[in-house]
C-alpha positions in Angstrom: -90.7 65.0 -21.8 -87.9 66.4 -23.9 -88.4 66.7 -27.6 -85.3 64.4 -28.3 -87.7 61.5 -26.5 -90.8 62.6 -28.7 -88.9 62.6 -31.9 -87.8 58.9 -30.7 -90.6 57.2 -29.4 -92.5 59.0 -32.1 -94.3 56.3 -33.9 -96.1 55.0 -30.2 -97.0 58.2 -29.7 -99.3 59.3 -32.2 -101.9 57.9 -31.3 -102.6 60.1 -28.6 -101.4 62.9 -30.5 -104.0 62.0 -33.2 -106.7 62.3 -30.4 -106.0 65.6 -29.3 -105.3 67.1 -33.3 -108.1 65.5 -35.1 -107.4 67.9 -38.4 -104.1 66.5 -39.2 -103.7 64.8 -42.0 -101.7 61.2 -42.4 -99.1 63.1 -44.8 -98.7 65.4 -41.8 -98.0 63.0 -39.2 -95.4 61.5 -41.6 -93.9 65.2 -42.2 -94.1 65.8 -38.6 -92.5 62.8 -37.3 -91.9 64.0 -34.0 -90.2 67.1 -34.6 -91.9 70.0 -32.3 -91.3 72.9 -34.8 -93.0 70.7 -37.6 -95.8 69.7 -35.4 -96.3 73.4 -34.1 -96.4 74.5 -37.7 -99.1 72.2 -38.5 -101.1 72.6 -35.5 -101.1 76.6 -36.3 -102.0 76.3 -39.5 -104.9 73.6 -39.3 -106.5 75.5 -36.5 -105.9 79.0 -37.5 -104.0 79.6 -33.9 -101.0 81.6 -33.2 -97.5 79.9 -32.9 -97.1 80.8 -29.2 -100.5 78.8 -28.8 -99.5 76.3 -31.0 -96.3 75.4 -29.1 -97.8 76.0 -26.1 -100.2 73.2 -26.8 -97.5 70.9 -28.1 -95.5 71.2 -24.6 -98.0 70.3 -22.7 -99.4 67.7 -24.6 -95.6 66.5 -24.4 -95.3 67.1 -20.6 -98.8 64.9 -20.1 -97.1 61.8 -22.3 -94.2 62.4 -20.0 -96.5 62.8 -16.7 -98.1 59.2 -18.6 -95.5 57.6 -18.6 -94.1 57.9 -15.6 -97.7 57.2 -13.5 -97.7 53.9 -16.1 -94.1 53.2 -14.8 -94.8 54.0 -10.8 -97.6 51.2 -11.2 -95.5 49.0 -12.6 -92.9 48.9 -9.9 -95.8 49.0 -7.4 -97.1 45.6 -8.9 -93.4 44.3 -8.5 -92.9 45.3 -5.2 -96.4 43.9 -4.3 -95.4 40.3 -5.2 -92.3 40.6 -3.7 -94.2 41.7 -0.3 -96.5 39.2 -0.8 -94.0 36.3 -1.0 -92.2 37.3 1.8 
């Protein structure tokens, strides 16, 4: 998933971006909203990390929403195309 996505669909994802960074604060999320280099910057400093670790983790927490999705969207046209079979 691109960043330009994140940024956008930002407010449904934090959720699960809350669940993997525990340590941020509310004031950060709202700081962050769903720009990497804010996010990385925040992730570095709350856990003491470098920034190549930091991004690192933000990518491929990104690329799992993105991976997420996707599976989420694959069931949903299976369940479409299993009524359709069924009708038939």
């Amino acid at each position: 998933m691109n960043w330009d996505r994140v940024e956008g669909n930002w407010k449904q994802m934090t959720g699960k971006a809350r669940e993997k960074w525990g340590k941020l604060t509310d004031s950060d999320w709202e700081q962050i909203a769903g720009k990497k280099d804010q996010l990385v910057g925040r992730i570095q400093e709350r856990y003491g990390i470098s920034k190549d670790e930091a991004s690192k983790q933000a990518d491929e927490w990104a690329r799992a929403q993105s991976d997420m999705g996707a599976s989420e969207h694959g069931q949903q046209f299976d369940k479409k195309h299993e009524h359709e079979t069924v009708k038939r």
